[in-house]
VEXTIMAR-321704 format. One record per residue (C-alpha): chain; y, z, x. Coordinates in pm, 1 decimal. Example, Ala and Ser with C-alpha at 12.3 -4.5 7.8 and 13.67 -1.06 7.14 Angstrom:
<sites>
+-------+----------+----------+----------+
! nulum !    north !       up !     east !
+-------+----------+----------+----------+
!     A !   -450.0 !    780.0 !   1230.0 !
!     A !   -106.0 !    714.0 !   1367.0 !
+-------+----------+----------+----------+
</sites>
This chain:
<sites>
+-------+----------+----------+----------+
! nulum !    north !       up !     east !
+-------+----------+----------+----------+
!     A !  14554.6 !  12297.9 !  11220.3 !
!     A !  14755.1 !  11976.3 !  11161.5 !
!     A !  15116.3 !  12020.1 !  11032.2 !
!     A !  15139.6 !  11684.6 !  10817.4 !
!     A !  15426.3 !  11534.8 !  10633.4 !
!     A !  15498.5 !  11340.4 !  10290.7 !
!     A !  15125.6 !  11444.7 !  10158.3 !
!     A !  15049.4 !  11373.4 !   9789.7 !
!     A !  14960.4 !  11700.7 !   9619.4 !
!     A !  14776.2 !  11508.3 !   9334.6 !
!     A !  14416.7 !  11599.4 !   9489.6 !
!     A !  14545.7 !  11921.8 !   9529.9 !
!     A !  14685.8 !  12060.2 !   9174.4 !
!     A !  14397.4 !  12021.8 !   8901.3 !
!     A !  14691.8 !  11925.7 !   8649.1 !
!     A !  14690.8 !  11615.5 !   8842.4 !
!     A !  15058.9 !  11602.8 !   8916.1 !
!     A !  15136.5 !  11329.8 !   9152.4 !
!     A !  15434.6 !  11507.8 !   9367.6 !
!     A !  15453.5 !  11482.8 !   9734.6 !
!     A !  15520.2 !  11786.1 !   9962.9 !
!     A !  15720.8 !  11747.4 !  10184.2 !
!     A !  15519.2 !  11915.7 !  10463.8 !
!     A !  15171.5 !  12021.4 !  10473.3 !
!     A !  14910.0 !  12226.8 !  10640.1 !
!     A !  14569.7 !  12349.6 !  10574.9 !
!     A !  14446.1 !  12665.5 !  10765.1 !
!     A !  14081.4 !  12815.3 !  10803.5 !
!     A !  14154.7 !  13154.5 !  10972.8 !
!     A !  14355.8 !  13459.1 !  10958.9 !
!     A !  14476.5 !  13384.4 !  11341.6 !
!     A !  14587.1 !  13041.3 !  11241.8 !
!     A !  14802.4 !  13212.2 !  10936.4 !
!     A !  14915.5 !  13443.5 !  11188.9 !
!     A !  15024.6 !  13155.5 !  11465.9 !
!     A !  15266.1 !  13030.8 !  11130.8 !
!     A !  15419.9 !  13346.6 !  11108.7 !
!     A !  15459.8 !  13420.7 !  11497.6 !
!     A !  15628.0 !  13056.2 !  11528.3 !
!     A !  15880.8 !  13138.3 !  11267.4 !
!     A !  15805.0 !  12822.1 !  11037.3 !
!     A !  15707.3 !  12998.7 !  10710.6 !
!     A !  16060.0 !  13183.5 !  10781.5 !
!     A !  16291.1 !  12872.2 !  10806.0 !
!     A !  16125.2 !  12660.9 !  10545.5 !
!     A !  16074.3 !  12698.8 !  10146.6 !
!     A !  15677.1 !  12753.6 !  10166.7 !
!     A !  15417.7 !  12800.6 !   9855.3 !
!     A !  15058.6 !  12884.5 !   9930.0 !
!     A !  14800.4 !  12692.7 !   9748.6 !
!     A !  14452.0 !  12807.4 !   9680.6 !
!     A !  14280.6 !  12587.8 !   9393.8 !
!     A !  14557.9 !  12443.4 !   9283.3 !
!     A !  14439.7 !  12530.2 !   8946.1 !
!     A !  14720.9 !  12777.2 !   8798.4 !
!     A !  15021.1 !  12580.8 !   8882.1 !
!     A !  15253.1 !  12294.8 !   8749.1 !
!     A !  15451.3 !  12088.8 !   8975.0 !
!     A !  15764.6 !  11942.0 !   8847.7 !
!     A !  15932.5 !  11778.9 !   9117.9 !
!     A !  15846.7 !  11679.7 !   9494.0 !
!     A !  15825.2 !  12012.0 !   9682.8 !
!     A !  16055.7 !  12067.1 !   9957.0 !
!     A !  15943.2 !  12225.8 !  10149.3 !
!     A !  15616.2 !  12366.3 !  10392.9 !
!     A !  15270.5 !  12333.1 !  10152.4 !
!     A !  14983.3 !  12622.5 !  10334.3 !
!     A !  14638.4 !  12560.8 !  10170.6 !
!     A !  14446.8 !  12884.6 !  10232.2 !
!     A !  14100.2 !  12769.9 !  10310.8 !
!     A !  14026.6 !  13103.2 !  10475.7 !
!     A !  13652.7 !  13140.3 !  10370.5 !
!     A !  13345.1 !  13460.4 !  10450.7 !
!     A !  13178.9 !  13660.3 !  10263.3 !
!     A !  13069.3 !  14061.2 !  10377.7 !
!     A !  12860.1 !  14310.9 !  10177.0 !
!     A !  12889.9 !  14648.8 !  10291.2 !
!     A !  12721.8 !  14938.2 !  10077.5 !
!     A !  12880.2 !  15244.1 !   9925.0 !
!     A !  12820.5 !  15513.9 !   9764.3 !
!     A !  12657.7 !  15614.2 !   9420.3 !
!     A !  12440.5 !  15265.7 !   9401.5 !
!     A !  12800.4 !  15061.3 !   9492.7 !
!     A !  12830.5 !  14751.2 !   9690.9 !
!     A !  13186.3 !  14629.7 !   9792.1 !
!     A !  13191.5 !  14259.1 !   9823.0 !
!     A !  13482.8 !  14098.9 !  10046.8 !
!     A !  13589.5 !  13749.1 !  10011.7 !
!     A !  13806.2 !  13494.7 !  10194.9 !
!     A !  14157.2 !  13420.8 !  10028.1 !
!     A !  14018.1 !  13084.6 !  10022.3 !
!     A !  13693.4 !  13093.3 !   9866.7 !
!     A !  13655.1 !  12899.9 !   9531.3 !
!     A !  13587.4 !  13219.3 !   9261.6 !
!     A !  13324.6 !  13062.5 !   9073.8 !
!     A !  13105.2 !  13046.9 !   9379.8 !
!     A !  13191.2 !  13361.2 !   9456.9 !
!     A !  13084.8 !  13465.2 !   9124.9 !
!     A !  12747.4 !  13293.2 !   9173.6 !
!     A !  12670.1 !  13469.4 !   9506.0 !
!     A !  12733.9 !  13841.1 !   9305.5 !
!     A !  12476.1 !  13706.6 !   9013.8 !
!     A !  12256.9 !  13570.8 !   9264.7 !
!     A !  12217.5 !  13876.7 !   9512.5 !
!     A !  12237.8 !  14080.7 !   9182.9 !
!     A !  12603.2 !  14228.5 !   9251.6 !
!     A !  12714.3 !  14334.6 !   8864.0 !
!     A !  13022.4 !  14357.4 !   8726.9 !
!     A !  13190.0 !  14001.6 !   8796.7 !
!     A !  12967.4 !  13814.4 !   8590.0 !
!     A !  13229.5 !  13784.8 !   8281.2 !
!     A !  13472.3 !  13639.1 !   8499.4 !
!     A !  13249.9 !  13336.4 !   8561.6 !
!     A !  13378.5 !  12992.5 !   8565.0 !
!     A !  13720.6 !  13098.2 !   8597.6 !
!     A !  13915.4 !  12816.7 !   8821.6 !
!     A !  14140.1 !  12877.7 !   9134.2 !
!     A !  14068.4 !  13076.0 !   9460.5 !
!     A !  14024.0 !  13442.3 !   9546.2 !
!     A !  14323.8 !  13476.9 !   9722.4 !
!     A !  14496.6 !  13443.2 !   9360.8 !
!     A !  14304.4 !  13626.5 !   9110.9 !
!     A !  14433.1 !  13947.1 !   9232.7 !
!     A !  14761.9 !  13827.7 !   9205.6 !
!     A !  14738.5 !  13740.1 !   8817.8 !
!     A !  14496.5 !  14006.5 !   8744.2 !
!     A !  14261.1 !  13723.3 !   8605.3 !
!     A !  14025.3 !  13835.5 !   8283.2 !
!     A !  13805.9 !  13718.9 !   8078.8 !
!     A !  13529.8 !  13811.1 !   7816.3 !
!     A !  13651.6 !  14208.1 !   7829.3 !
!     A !  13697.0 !  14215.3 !   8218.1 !
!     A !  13962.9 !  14208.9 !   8454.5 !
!     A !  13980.4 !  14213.9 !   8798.5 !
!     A !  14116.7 !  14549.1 !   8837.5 !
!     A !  13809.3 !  14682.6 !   8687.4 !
!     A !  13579.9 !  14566.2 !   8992.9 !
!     A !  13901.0 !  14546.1 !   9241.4 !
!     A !  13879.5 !  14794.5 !   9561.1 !
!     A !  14127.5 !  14660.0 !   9782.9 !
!     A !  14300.1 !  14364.2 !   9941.8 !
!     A !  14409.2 !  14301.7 !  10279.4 !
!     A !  14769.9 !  14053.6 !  10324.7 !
!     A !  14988.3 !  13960.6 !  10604.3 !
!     A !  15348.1 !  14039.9 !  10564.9 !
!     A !  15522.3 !  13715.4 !  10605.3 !
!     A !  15825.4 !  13886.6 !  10795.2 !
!     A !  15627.1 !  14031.6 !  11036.4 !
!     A !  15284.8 !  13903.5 !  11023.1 !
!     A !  15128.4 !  14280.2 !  11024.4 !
!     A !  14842.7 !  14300.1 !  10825.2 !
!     A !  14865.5 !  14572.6 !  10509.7 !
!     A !  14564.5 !  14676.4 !  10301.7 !
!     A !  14694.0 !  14758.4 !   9945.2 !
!     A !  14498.4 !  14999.6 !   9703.6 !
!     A !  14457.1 !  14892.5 !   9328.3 !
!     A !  14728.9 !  15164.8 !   9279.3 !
!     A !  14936.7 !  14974.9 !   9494.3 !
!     A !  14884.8 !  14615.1 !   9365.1 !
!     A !  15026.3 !  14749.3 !   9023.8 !
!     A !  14794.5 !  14518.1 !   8784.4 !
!     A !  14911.5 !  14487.2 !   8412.2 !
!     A !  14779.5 !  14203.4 !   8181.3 !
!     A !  14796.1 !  13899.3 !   8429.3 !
!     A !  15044.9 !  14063.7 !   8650.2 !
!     A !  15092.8 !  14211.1 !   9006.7 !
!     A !  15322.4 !  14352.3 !   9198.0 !
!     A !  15276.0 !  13983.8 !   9404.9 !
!     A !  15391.2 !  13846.6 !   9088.3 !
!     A !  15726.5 !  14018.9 !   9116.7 !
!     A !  15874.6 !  14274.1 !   9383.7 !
!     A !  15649.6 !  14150.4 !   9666.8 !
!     A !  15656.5 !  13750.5 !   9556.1 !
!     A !  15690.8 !  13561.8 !   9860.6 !
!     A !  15680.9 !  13876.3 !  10057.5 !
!     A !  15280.5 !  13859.0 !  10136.9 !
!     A !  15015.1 !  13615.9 !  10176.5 !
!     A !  14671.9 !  13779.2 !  10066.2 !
!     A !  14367.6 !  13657.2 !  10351.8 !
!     A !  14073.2 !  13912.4 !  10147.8 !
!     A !  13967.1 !  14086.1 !   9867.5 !
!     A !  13739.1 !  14336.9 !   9852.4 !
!     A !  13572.1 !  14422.0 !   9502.5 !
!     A !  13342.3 !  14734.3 !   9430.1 !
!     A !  13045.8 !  14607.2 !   9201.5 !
!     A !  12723.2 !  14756.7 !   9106.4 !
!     A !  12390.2 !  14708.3 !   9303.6 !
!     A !  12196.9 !  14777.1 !   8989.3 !
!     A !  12412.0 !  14641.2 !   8707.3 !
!     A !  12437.5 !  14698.8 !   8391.9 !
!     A !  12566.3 !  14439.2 !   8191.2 !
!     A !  12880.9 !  14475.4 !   7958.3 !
!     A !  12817.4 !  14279.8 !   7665.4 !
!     A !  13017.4 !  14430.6 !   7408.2 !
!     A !  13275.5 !  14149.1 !   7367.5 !
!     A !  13196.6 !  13954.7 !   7049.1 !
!     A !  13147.9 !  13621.2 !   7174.4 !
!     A !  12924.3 !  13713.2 !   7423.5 !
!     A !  12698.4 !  13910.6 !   7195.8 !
!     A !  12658.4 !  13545.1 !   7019.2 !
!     A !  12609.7 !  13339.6 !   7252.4 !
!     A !  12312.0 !  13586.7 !   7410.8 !
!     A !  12152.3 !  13578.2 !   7066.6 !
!     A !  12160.4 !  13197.1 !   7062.3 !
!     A !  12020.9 !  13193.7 !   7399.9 !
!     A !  11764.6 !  13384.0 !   7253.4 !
!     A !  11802.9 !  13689.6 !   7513.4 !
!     A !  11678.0 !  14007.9 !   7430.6 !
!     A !  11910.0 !  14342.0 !   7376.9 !
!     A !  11892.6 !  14412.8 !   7725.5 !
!     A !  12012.2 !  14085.9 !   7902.7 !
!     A !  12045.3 !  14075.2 !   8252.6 !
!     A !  12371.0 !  13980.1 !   8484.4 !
!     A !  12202.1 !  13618.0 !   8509.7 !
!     A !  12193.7 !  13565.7 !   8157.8 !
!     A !  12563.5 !  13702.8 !   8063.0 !
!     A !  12709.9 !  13520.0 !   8355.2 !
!     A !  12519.5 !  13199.0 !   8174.3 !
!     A !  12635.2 !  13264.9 !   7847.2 !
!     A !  13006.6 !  13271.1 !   7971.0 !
!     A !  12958.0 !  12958.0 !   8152.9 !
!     A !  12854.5 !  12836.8 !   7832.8 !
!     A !  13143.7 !  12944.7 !   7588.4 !
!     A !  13400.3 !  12845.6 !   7854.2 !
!     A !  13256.7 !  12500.1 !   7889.4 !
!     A !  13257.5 !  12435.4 !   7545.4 !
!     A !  13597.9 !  12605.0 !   7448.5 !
!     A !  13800.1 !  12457.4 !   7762.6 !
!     A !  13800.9 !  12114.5 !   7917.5 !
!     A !  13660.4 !  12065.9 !   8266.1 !
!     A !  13987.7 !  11973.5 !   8497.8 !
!     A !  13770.8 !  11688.2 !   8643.1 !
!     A !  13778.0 !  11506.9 !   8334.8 !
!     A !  14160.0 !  11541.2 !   8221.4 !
!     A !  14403.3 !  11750.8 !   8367.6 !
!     A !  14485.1 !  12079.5 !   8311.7 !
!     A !  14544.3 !  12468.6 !   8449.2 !
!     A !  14345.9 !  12622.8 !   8192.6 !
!     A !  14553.5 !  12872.2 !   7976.5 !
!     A !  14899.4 !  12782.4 !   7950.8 !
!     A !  15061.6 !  13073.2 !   7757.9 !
!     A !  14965.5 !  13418.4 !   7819.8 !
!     A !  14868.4 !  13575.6 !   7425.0 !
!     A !  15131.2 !  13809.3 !   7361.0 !
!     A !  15170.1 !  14190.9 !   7322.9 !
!     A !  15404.5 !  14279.1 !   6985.5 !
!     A !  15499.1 !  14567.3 !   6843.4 !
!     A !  15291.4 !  14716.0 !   6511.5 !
!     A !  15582.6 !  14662.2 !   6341.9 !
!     A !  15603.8 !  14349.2 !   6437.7 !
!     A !  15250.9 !  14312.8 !   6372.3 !
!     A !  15250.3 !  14392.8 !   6037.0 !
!     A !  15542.7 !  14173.9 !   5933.9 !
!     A !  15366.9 !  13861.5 !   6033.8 !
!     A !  15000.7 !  13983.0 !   5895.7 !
!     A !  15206.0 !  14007.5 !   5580.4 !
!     A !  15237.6 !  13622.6 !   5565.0 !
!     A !  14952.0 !  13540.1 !   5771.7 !
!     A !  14610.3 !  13777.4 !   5605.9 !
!     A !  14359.6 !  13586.3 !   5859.2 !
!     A !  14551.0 !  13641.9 !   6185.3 !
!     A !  14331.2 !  13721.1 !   6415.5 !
!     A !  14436.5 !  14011.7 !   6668.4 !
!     A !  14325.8 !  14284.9 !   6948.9 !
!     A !  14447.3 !  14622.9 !   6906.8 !
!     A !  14601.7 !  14756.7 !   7260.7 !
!     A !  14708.6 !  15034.8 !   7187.6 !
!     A !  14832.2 !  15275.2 !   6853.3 !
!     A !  15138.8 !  15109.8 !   6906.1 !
!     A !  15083.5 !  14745.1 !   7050.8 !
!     A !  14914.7 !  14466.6 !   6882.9 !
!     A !  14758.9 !  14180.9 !   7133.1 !
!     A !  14791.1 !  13824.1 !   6917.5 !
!     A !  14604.6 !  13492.0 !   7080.4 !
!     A !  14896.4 !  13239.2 !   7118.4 !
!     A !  14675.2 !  12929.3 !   7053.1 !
!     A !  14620.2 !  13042.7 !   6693.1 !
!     A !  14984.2 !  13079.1 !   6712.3 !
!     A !  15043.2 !  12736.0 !   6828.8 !
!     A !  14795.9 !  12584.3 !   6641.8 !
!     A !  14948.5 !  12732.4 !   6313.9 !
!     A !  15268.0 !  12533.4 !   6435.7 !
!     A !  15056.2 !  12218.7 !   6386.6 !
!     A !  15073.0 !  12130.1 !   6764.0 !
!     A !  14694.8 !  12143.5 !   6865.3 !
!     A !  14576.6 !  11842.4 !   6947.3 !
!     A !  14889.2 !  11646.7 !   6966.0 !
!     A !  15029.6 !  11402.7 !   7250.7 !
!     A !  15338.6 !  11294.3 !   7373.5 !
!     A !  15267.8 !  11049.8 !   7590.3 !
!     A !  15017.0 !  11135.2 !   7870.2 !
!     A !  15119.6 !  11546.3 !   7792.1 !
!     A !  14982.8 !  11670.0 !   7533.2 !
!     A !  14784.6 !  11987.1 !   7351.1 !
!     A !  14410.9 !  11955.7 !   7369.6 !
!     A !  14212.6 !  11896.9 !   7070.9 !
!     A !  13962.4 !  12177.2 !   7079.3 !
!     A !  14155.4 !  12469.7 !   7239.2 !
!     A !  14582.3 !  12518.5 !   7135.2 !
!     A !  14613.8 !  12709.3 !   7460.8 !
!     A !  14596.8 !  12421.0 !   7744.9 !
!     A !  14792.6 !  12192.5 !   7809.0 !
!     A !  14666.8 !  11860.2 !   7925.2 !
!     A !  14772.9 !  11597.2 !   8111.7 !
!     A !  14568.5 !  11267.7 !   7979.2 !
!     A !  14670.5 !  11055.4 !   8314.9 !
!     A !  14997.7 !  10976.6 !   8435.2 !
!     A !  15204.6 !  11278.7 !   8264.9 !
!     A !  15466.3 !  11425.6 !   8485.6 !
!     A !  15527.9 !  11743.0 !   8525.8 !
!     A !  15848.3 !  11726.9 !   8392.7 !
!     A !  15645.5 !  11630.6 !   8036.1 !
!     A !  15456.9 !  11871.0 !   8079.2 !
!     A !  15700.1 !  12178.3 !   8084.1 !
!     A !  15910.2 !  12016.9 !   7837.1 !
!     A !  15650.8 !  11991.8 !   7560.7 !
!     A !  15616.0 !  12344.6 !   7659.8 !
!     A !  15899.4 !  12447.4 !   7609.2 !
!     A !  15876.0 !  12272.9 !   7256.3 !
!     A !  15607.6 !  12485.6 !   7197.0 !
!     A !  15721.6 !  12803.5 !   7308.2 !
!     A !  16100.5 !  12699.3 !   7061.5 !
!     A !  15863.2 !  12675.4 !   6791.3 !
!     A !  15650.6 !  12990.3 !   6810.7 !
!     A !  15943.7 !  13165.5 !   6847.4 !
!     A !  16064.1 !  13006.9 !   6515.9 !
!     A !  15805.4 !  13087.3 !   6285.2 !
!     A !  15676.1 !  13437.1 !   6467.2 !
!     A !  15969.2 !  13540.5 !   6621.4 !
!     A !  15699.3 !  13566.6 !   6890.0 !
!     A !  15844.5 !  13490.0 !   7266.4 !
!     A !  15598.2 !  13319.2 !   7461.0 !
!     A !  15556.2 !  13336.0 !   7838.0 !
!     A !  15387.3 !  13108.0 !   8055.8 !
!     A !  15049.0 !  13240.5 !   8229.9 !
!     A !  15084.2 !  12902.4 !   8505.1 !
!     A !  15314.2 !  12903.8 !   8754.1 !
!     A !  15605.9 !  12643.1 !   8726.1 !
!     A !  15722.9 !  12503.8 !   9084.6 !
+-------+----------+----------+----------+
</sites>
């Protein structure tokens, strides 16, 4: 564990930001995490923990103390009622621990395949995808109080998920570093492959009605691939905006002027409404300013073509967000978190 100084975060952020931290450490092991604490440097520095880098924008140089979890392991336990309850390392990419559930035939995580960043931060944005969030296959998670450096297991109950939102998100921001998570997934899986696209892209694959976890896991890997671009070939954190929740008011006001919105009922009340067909109706897919710009195929990321900063970035943004607002009276709110 080597405490470093003046790094470049640019291999580190998948938006490709080229901002230097100020200090910066990488750590392997719940002891070493705990060794921070005890010494008192994540409590007399500004500190951000990094996982994948891939749900963040960096604006400016960070002052401050960088921690890349790279706390790794993976333990299967059994449970009950044909359960198993998986438990990952913080620092673990998610798409390979995705692959290990398909491949020992652990269902229930296969819709969240592909999905970039760490599992130390999915629970913390409630990451979904495909009709799945994490909540559904969450058990528990295990974090280290930064105050004290006492370890606390929180319940789902306790981690308070809402549509890519935790209590880490909010109250407890700062507060805790998660080192596990432990899902509950099913030993003999059924497959849920009720959402739309999926459906499709089974019955291009030419899969039967009764697909298994392999195949549904494969025909996510495929949509996302083609819907999103890969961060190795231009920059990007994947969904910029979260799609926002309106009232059915609200709703119907805008279907009104707009017959072909698509939309996702929540609730009898709420109305879900994808904010790249939002954005795109504001003419802004596949427009650049610059090296920042709107990607071509998909109104919802925002890309960085090379040497964009990430001032750019959030001010196109926030261009975007002026204009939604405009024509749909619809506030957007950023899913990637601005530092």
């Amino acid at each position: 564990m080597e405490l470093k100084k003046n790094i470049s975060l640019k291999p580190y952020n998948t938006f490709g930001i080229d901002v230097n931290a100020e200090r910066f450490i990488e750590i392997s092991g719940i002891d070493e995490l705990k060794s921070l604490i005890s010494n008192g440097l994540l409590q007399q520095t500004k500190f951000i923990i990094l996982g994948g880098g891939s749900n963040v924008l960096f604006t400016r140089d960070f002052e401050g103390l960088v921690v890349k979890n790279n706390i790794a392991g993976i333990n299967v336990d059994k449970a009950d009622h044909g359960m198993v309850r998986v438990t990952a390392g913080a620092g673990i990419v998610w798409s390979e621990l995705v692959d290990f559930c398909i491949e020992n035939n652990y269902g229930g995580i296969e819709n969240l395949s592909l999905i970039p960043g760490s599992v130390g931060a999915a629970p913390i944005q409630n990451i979904g995808a495909y009709g799945v969030e994490l909540k559904d296959i969450f058990h528990t998670l295990t974090a280290l109080e930064v105050a004290t450096g006492e370890a606390r297991v929180f319940t789902k109950e306790e981690c308070r998920f809402a549509y890519r939102d935790s209590v880490f998100k909010r109250e407890l921001k700062g507060k805790y570093i998660i080192v596990s998570v432990s899902l509950a997934l099913q030993e003999n899986p059924v497959p849920d492959t009720n959402y739309g696209a999926i459906k499709d892209e089974l019955r291009n694959m030419g899969v039967d009605e009764t697909p298994g976890i392999q195949s549904v896991g494969e025909a996510v890997i495929s949509i996302r691939r083609r819907k999103l671009p890969d961060p190795e070939e231009i920059g990007n954190a994947g969904s910029f905006f979260k799609n926002p929740v309106v009232s059915m008011e609200h709703f119907k006001e805008i279907q009104g002027k707009y017959p072909d919105m698509p939309f996702y009922e929540v609730d009898a009340e709420h109305i879900k409404i994808p904010a790249g067909w939002m954005i795109e109706q504001c003419g802004w897919k596949g427009k650049s300013f610059g090296d920042a710009g709107v990607h071509e195929s998909q109104a919802l990321v925002l890309v960085n073509h090379g040497k964009a900063t990430g001032q750019e970035i959030i001010k196109l943004a926030m261009n975007i967000m002026t204009s939604v607002s405009e024509t749909f009276a619809v506030e957007l709110e950023m899913e990637v978190n601005v530092i």
